[in-house]
C-alpha positions in Angstrom: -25.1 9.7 27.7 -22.8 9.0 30.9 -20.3 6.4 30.1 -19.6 3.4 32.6 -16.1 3.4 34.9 -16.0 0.5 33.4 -16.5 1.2 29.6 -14.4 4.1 30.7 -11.0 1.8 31.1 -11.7 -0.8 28.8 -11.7 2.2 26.2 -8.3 3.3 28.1 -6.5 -0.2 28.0 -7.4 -0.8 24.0 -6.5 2.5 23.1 -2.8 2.0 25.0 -2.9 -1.3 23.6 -3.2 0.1 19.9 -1.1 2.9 20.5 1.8 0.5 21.4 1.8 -1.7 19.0 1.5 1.8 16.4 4.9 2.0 18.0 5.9 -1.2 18.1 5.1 -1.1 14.0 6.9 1.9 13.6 10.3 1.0 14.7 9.7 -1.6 11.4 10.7 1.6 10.0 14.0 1.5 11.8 14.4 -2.0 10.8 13.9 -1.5 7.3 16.6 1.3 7.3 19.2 -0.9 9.0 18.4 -4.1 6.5 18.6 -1.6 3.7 21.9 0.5 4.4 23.8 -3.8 5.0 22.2 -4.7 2.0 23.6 -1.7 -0.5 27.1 -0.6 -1.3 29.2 1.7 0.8 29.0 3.9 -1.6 25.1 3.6 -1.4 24.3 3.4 2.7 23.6 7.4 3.2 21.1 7.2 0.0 19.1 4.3 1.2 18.9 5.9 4.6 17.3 9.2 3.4 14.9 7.0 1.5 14.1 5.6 3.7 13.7 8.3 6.5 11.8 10.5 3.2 9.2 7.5 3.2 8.4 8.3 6.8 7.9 11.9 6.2 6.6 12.4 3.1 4.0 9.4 3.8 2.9 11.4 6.9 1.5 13.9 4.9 0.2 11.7 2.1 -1.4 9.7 4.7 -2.5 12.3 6.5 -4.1 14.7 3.6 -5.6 11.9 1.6 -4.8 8.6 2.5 -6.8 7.8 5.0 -9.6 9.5 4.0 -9.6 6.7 0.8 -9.1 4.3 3.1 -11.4 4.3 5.7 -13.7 7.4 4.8 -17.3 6.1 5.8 -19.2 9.1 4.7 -22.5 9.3 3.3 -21.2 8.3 -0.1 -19.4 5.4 1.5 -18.7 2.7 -1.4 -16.8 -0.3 -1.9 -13.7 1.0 -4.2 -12.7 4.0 -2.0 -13.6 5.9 1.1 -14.6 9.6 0.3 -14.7 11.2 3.8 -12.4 12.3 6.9 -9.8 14.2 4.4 -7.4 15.9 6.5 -8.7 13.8 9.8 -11.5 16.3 9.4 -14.2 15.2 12.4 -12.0 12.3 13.8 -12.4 11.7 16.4 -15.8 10.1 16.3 -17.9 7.0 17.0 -15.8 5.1 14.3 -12.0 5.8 14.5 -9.9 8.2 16.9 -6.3 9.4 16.7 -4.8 6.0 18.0 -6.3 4.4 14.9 -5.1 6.8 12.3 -1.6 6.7 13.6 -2.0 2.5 13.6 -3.0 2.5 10.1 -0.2 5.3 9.4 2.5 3.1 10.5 1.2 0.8 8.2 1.0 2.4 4.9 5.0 4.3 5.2 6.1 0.7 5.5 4.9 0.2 2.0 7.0 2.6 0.1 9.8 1.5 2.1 9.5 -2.1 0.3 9.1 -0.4 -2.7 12.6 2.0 -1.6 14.1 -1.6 -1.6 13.5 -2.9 -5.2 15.1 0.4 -6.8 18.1 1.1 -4.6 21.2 2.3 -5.9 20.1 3.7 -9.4 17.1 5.6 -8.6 17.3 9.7 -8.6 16.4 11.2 -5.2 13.3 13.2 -6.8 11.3 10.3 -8.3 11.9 9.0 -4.4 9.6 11.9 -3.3 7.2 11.4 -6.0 6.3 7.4 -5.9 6.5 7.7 -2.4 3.5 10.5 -2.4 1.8 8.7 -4.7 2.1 4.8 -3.6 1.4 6.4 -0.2 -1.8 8.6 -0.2 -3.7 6.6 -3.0 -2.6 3.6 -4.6 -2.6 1.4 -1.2 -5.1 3.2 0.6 -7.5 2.1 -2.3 -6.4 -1.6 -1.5 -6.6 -1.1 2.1 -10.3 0.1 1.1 -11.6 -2.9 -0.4 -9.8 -5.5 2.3 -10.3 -3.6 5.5 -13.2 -1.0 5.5 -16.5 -2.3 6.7 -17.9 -0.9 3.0 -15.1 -2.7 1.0 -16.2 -5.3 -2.0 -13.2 -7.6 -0.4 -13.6 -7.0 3.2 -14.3 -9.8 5.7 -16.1 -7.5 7.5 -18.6 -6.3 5.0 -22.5 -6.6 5.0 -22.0 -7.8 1.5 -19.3 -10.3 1.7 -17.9 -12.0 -1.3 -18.6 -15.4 -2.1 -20.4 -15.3 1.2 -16.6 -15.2 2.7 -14.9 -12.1 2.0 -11.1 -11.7 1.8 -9.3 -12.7 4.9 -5.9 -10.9 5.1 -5.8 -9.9 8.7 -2.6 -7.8 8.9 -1.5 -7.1 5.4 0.0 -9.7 2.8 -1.6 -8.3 0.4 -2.9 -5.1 1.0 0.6 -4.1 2.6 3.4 -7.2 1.4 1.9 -7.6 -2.4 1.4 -3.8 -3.0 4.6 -3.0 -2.2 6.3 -5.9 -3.9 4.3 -5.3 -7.3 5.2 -1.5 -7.2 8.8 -2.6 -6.8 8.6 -5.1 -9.6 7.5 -2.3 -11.6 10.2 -0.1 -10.8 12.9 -2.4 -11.4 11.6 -3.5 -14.4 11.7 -0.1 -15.9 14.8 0.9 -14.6 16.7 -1.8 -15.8 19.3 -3.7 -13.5 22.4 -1.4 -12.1 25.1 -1.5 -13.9 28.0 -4.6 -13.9 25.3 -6.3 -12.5 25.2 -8.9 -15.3 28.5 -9.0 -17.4 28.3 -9.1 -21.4 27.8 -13.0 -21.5 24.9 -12.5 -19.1 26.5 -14.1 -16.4 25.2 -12.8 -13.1 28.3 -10.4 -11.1 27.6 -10.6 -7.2 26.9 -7.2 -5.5 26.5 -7.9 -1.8 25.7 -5.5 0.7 28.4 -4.3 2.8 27.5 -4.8 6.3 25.9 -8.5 7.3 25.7 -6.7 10.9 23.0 -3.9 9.6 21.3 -6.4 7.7 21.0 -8.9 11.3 20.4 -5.7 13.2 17.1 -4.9 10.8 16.2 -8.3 10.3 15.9 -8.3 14.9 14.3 -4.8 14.7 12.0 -5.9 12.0 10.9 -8.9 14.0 10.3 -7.3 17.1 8.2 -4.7 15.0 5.8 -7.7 14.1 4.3 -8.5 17.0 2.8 -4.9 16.8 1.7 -5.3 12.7 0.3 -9.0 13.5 -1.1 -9.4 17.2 -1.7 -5.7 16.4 -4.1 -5.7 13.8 -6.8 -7.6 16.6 -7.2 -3.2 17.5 -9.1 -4.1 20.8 -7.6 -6.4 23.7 -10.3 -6.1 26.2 -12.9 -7.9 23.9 -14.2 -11.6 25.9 -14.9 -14.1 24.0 -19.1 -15.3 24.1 -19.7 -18.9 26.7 -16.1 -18.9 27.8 -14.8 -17.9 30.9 -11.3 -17.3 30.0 -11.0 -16.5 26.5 -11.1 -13.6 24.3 -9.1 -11.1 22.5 -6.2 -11.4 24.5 -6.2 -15.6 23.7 -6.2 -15.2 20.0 -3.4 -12.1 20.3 -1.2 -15.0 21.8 -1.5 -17.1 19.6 -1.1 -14.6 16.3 2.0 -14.0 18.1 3.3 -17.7 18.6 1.9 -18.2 14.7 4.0 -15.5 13.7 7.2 -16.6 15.6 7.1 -20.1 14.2 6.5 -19.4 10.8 9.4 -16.7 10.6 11.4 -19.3 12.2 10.3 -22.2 9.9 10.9 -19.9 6.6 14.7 -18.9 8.0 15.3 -22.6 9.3 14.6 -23.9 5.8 16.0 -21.0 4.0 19.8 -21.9 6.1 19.9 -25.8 5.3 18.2 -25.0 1.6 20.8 -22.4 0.4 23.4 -24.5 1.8 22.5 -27.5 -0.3 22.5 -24.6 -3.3 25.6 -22.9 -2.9 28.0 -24.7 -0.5 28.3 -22.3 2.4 26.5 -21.3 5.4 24.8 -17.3 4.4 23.4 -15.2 7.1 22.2 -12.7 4.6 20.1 -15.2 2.7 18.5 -16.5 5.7 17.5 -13.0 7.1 15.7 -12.6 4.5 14.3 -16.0 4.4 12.9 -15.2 8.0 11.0 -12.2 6.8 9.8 -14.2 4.3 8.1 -16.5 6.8 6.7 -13.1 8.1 5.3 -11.8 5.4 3.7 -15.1 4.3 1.9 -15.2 8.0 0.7 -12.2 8.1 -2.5 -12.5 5.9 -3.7 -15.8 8.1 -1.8 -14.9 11.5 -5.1 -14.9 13.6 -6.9 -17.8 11.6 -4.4 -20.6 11.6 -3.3 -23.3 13.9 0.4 -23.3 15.3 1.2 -26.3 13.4 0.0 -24.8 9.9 2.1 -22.0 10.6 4.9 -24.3 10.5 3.7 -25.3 7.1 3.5 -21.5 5.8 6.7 -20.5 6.7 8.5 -24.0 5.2 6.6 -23.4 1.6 7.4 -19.7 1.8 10.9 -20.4 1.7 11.2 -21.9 -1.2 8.6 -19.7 -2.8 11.4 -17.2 -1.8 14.4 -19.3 -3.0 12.8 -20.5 -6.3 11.7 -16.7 -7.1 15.7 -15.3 -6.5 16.6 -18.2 -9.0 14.0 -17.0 -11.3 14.7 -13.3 -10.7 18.4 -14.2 -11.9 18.1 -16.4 -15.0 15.7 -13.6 -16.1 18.3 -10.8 -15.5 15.8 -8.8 -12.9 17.7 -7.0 -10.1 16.0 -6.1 -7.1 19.0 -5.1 -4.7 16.8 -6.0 -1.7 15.0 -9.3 -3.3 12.0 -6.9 -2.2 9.9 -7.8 -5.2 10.6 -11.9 -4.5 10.3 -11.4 -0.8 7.2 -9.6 0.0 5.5 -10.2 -3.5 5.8 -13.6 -3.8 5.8 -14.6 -0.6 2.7 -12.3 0.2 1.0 -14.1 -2.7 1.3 -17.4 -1.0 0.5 -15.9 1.9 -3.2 -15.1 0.9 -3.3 -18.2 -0.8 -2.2 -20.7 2.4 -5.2 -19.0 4.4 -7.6 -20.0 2.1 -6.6 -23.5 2.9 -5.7 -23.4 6.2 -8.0 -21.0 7.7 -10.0 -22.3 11.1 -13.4 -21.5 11.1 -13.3 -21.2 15.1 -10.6 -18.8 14.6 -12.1 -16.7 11.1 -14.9 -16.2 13.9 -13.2 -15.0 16.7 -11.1 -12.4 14.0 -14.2 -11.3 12.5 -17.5 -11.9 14.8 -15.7 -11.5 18.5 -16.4 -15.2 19.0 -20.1 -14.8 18.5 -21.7 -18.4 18.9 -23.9 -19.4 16.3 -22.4 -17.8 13.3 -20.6 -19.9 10.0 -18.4 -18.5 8.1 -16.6 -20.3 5.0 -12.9 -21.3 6.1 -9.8 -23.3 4.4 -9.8 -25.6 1.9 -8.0 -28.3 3.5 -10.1 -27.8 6.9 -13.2 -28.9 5.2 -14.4 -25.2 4.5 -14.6 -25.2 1.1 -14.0 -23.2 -1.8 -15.5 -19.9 -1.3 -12.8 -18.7 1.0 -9.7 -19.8 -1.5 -11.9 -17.7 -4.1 -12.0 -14.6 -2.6 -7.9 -15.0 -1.8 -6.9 -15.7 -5.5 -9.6 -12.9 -6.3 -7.6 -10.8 -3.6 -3.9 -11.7 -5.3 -5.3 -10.8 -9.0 -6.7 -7.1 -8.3 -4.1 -6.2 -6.0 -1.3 -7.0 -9.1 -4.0 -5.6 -11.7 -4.6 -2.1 -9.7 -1.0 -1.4 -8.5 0.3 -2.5 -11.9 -2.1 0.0 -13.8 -1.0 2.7 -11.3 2.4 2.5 -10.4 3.3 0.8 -13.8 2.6 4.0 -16.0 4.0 6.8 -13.2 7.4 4.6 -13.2 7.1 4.7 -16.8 6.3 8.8 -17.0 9.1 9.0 -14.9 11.8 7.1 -17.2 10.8 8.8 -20.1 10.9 12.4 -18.1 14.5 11.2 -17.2 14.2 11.9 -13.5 13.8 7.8 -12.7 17.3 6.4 -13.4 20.7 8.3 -12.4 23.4 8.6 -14.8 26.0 5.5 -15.1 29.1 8.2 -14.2 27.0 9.1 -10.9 25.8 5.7 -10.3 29.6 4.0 -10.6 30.9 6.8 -8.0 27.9 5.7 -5.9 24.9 8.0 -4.8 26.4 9.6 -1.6 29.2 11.6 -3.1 27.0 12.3 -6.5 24.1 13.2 -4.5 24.0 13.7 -1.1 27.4 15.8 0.0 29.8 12.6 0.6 30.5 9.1 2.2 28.1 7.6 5.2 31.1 6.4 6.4 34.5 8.4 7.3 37.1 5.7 7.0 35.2 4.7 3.6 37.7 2.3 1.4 37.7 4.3 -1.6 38.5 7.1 -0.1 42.3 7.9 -0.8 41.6 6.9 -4.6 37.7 9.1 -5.1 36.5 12.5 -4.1 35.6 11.9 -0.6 33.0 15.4 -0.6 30.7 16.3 -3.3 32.3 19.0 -4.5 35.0 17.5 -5.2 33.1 14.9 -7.1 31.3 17.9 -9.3 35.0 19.3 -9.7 36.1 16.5 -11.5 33.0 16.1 -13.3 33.6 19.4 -14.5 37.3 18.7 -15.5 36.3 15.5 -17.5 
């Protein structure tokens, strides 16, 4: 059948469309490097770059071989727990997803082993980087990515069998990308203990703050910028009008998951400055970086069904999710170099939860039906939609920590106990780029006239100890 001129570029300008905000999601990926090398030791910034660079690659081919295959496989054994066709992009393209799509939904699953990278910086053996990463990558999160965002999943929004009557509305990933990644970090830390002299032997906590506030400002921009391609990105199409309106459709709703994700980012690091200035006496651009992502990661479950004003009210509760957790995380001796656990597990919790109460059914439509007049859907809580939708969110929250807990949980654990998790504490005091990786990120490194400065002369003294 002959396709329409017109079809013809519409196709043309949502594929572009897609394809640049892929991009746009990808340089996250950037972002996430430059936050991680400020946020670690000297001694550290080459390792946590060539995590963070082995998430990209060795996700490719995770993603790639198997990953998306579980995730959006729509064969003819289709279910709702895991997809079962398209292995190896095996006849994509076709009437459901092309290339553009694939490389969208790649962008998206690397970025959660890099939050996971985060949680178990500076103690963790280069090897066990290669196997999580694999593993989070081409199976645990495309499972989770099945049941929220395949037509066939038992969560999805978009299902013929919706939950509750609702489904589960996380439109760009607080859960299925924020919450997976943060749990699977939890896990990891947990097992791995805290690094050492983090707490001293009366349990008092000893600060280890990353070395470079202008990396860590640097990813926090990049990361930001990267947004507007995972949020306003997630809407796929841009040439989609909206039913009885003249001027609205896709494109109307893309602005506003764009303002929606501005202001709550903003909010989160507004609140984050003033609060951990009440706390600790001083002004800390590190703390409210990563109060700002919180706000980001709290949006980006309800970006597309919320009011502007309500995302003022996500991103002010997110910080203090964020600030309460970090007090928590302390008092209970748990050391996540990155706050990666706090920061994209709790606050993509409360993400899931605030669009269950804040959702617009006008705007759960639009997301989910292309505007279509006539349809109800359940929406938030608080906006007089009842229940239904805040139950499928908590439902969302609870199997996401149940499935990546009974996954990641025991493969962290196998890997402790086949002593390929943790580094040694000699190789973890002289830091991991001289023990590990051939010598300093940084020529003019400070410890430089007193330690080896190359890895060979780090194994020569090792030897002569």
């Amino acid at each position: 059948m002959e396709v329409s001129w017109e079809a013809s570029v519409a196709d043309s300008i949502n594929t572009i469309y897609l394809l640049f905000s892929a991009y746009l999601v990808f340089v996250m990926q950037l972002g996430f490097a430059m936050l991680c090398a400020g946020s670690v030791r000297a001694k550290n910034a080459m390792n946590i770059m060539l995590t963070n660079v082995v998430d990209a690659v060795v996700g490719s081919i995770s993603y790639y071989l198997f990953g998306f295959a579980f995730a959006f496989g729509e064969g003819s054994n289709s279910n709702p727990f895991i997809g079962t066709y398209n292995f190896a992009l095996m006849d994509i393209p076709d009437s459901t997803y092309d290339y553009s799509f694939f490389l969208y939904q790649w962008a998206f699953a690397i970025a959660v082993a890099g939050i996971t990278s985060g949680s178990i910086a500076e103690r963790t053996q280069f090897s066990a980087y290669l196997v999580f990463s694999f593993f989070l990558t081409g199976f645990v999160y495309p499972i989770v990515a099945h049941w929220v965002w395949s037509s066939s999943g038992w969560l999805s929004a978009s299902s013929s069998d919706l939950l509750f009557g609702s489904g589960a509305i996380d439109f760009a990933g607080s859960g299925v990308v924020h919450l997976v990644g943060g749990i699977a970090g939890l896990w990891g830390s947990l097992i791995e203990g805290p690094r050492a002299g983090r707490f001293d032997a009366f349990g008092k906590t000893v600060p280890m703050r990353g070395h470079n506030a202008t990396l860590v400002v640097l990813g926090t921009f990049l990361l930001w910028f990267g947004w507007f391609g995972f949020n306003p990105g997630s809407f796929d199409k841009v040439l989609v009008s909206y039913p009885d309106t003249s001027d609205q459709g896709n494109w109307t709703a893309i602005g506003r998951t764009a303002v929606t994700t501005t202001l709550a980012g903003s909010t989160a690091g507004l609140v984050t400055l003033f609060g951990r200035r009440l706390l600790v006496g001083h002004w800390d651009a590190l703390d409210v970086c990563n109060g700002l992502l919180g706000g980001f990661v709290a949006i980006t479950s309800g970006c597309s069904v919320v009011e502007p004003w309500a995302a003022i009210i996500c991103g002010f509760v997110s910080a203090w999710v964020l600030i309460g957790l970090n007090i928590a995380a302390l008092k209970l001796k748990f050391d996540d170099p990155l706050e990666a656990t706090q920061l994209h597990g709790g606050c993509g919790a409360w993400g899931l939860i605030f669009t269950g109460l804040f959702a617009k059914e006008e705007f759960v439509i639009q997301a989910y039906d292309s505007g279509e007049t006539g349809v109800s859907r359940p929406y938030g809580l608080f906006m007089g939609g009842g229940w239904a939708l805040l139950g499928a969110q908590v439902v969302e929250v609870l199997v996401i920590v149940g499935w990546v807990s009974a996954t990641m949980g025991p493969l962290f654990y196998a890997l402790h106990k086949l002593e390929i998790l943790r580094i040694s504490v000699d190789e973890e005091m002289a830091g991991l780029d001289i023990s590990s990786h051939g010598g300093y990120a940084y020529t003019g490194h400070a410890a430089e006239e007193s330690c080896p400065r190359f890895n060979a002369d780090y194994m020569r003294l090792q030897d002569q100890s």
